[in-house]
C-alpha positions in Angstrom: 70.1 -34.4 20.9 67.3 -35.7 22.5 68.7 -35.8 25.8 69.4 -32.5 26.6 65.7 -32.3 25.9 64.8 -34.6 28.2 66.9 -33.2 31.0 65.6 -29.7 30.1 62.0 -30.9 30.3 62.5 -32.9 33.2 64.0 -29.9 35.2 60.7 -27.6 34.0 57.9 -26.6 35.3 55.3 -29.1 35.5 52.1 -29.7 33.2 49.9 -32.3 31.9 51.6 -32.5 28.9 55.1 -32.7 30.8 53.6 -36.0 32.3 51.8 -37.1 29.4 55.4 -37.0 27.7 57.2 -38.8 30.2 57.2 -42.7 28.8 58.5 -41.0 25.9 61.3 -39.0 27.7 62.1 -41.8 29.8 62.7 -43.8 25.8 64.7 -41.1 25.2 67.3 -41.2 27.4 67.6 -45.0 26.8 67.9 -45.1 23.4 70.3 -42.2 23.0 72.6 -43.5 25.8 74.4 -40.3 26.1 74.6 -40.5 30.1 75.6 -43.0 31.9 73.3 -45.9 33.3 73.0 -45.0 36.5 72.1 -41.3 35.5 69.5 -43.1 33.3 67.9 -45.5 35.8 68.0 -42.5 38.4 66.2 -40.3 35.7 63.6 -43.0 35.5 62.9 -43.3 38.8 62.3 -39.5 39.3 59.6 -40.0 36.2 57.9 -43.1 37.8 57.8 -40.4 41.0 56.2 -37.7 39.0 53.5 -39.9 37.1 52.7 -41.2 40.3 52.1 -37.8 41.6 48.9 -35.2 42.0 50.2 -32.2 39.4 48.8 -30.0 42.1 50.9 -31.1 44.3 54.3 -31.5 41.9 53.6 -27.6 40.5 53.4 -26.8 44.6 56.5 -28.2 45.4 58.2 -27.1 42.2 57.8 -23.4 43.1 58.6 -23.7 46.5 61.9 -25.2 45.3 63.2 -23.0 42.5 61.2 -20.1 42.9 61.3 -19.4 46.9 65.3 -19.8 47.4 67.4 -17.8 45.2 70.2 -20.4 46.3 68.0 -23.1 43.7 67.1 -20.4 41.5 67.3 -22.0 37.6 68.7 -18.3 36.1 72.2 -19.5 36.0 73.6 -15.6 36.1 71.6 -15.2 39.6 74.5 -17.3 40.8 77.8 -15.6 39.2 76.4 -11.8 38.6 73.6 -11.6 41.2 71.8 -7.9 40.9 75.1 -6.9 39.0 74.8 -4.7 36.0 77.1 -7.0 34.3 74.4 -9.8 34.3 72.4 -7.7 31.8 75.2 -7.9 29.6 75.8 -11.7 30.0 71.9 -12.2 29.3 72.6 -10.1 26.1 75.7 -12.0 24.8 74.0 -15.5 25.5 70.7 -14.3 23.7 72.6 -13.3 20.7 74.4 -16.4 20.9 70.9 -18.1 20.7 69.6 -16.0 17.8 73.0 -17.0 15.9 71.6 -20.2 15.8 68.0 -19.7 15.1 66.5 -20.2 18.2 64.2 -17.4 19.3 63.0 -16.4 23.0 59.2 -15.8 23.9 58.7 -12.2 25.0 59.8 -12.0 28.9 61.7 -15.1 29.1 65.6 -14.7 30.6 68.0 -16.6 28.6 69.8 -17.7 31.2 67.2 -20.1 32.5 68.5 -23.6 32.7 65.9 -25.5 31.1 65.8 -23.0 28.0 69.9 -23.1 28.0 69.5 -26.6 27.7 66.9 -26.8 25.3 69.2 -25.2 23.2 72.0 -27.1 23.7 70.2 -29.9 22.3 70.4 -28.1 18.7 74.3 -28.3 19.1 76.7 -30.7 18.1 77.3 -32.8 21.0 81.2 -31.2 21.3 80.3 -27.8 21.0 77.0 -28.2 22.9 79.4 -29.9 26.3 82.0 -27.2 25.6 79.3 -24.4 25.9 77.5 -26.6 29.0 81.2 -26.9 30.8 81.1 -23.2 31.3 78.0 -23.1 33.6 79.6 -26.2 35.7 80.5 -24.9 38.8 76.8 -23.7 39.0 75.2 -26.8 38.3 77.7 -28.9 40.9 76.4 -26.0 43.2 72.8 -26.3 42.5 73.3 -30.3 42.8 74.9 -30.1 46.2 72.0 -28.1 47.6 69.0 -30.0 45.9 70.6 -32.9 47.2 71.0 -31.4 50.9 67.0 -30.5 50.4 66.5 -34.4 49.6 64.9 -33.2 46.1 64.0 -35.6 43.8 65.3 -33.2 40.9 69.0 -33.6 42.4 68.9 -36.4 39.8 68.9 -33.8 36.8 71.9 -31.7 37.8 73.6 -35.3 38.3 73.5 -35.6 34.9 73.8 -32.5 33.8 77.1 -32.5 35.7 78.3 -35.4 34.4 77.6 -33.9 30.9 79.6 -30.7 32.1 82.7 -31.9 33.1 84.9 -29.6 35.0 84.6 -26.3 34.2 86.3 -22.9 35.0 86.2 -22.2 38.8 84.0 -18.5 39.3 83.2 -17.3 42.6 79.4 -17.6 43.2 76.9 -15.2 44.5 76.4 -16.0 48.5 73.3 -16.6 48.8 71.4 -17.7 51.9 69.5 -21.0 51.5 66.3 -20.2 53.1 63.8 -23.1 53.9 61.1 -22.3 51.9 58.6 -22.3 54.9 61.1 -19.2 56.5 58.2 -16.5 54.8 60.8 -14.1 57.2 64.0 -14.9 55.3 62.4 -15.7 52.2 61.2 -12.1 52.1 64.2 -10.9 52.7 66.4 -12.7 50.1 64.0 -10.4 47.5 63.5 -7.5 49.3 66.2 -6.1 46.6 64.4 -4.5 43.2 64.4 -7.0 40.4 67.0 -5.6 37.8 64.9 -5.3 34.2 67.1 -6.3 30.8 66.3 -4.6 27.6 62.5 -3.3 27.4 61.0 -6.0 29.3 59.0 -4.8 32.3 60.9 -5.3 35.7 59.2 -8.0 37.5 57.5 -6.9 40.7 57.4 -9.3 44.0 53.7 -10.1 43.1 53.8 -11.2 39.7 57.4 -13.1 39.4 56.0 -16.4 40.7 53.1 -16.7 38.1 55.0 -14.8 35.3 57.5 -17.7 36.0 55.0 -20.6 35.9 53.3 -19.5 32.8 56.8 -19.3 31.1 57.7 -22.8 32.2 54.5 -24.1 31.1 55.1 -22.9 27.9 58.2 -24.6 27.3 57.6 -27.3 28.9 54.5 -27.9 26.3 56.8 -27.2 23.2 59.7 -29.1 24.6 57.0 -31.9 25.1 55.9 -32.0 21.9 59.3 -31.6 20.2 60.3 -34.8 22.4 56.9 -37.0 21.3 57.5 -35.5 18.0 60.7 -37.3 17.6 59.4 -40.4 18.9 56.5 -40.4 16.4 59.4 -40.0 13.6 61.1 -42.6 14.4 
């Protein structure tokens, strides 16, 4: 479904060929017309806002968003498992979920990244793909509600992401403190905690999780790009 691709690259990190792809995303979610107009013209206009912006600028602003607050983080089990030992266990049962249906992970990348979970959703049947989406609702209503307080332009995405979810089951979520991402103080101290390492992958150190972050995004961002243009081209 081509708009869970579109909502998955319009929620990822930004590159040239994220904006290059954008007249074609914002066809996308036209012609599919899985959400609801107002989702759509919404959607649009957070396009029109990115085309019209310096990438500089947009990749600045992107990981000061999702990268400096673990309130916004993307890694949906940061918000129900925190530094828990039974995240490593959710990331393992949604990864083998994924490999059940052919869809395999670049080395380092967390399955429970937003973008990527819905980038696979988009292989599902739409029933089974909202069913598996309604699960992770309470998070994105949360994530909403605080892009929204920050005035984010990407607010727009979890709208319709939420929209697609529904109403889910009701978990408790991880407390954590919204820290302006200009408070280097509180920021600092929101990660002061080790990161927690799942599987073989190298634990991530303060240093290095930013642009270990960014170059993962990129790279989806350029394959879900191309998968999206791709589909336009067959058309």
């Amino acid at each position: 479904m081509k708009t869970f691709k579109a909502l998955s690259a319009l929620l990822s990190y930004p590159t040239p060929d994220l904006l290059a792809a954008l007249p074609d995303i914002e066809s996308a979610l036209r012609e599919e017309g899985l959400l609801a107009r107002g989702h759509v013209d919404a959607l649009c206009r957070l396009s029109g806002w990115m085309a019209g912006s310096d990438i500089y600028e947009l990749q600045e602003a992107y990981v000061q968003l999702f990268d400096r607050s673990r309130a916004l983080s993307l890694n949906l089990f940061e918000h129900v498992h925190g530094e828990s030992r039974d995240r490593g266990q959710a990331m393992v049962d949604l990864k083998a979920l994924y490999a059940r249906h052919g869809l395999e992970m670049a080395p380092g990348e967390l399955p429970d990244f937003l973008p990527l979970f819905l980038e696979f959703l988009s292989i599902l049947p739409l029933q089974e793909a909202t069913a598996h989406l309604s699960e992770a609702a309470h998070i994105v209503a949360a994530l909403h509600d605080r892009l929204e307080k920050r005035k984010a332009p990407q607010a727009a995405v979890l709208a319709a992401i939420a929209d697609l979810a529904g109403t889910g089951e009701q978990v408790p979520l991880v407390d954590h403190e919204d820290a302006h991402p200009d408070d280097l103080a509180a920021l600092d101290a929101a990660w002061e905690e080790t990161a927690v390492t799942f599987g073989a992958g190298e634990a991530l150190d303060g240093c290095s999780r930013e642009r270990l972050a960014a170059r993962l995004r990129a790279h989806r961002r350029d394959a879900a790009a191309a998968d999206i243009m791709g589909d336009k081209a067959n058309v």
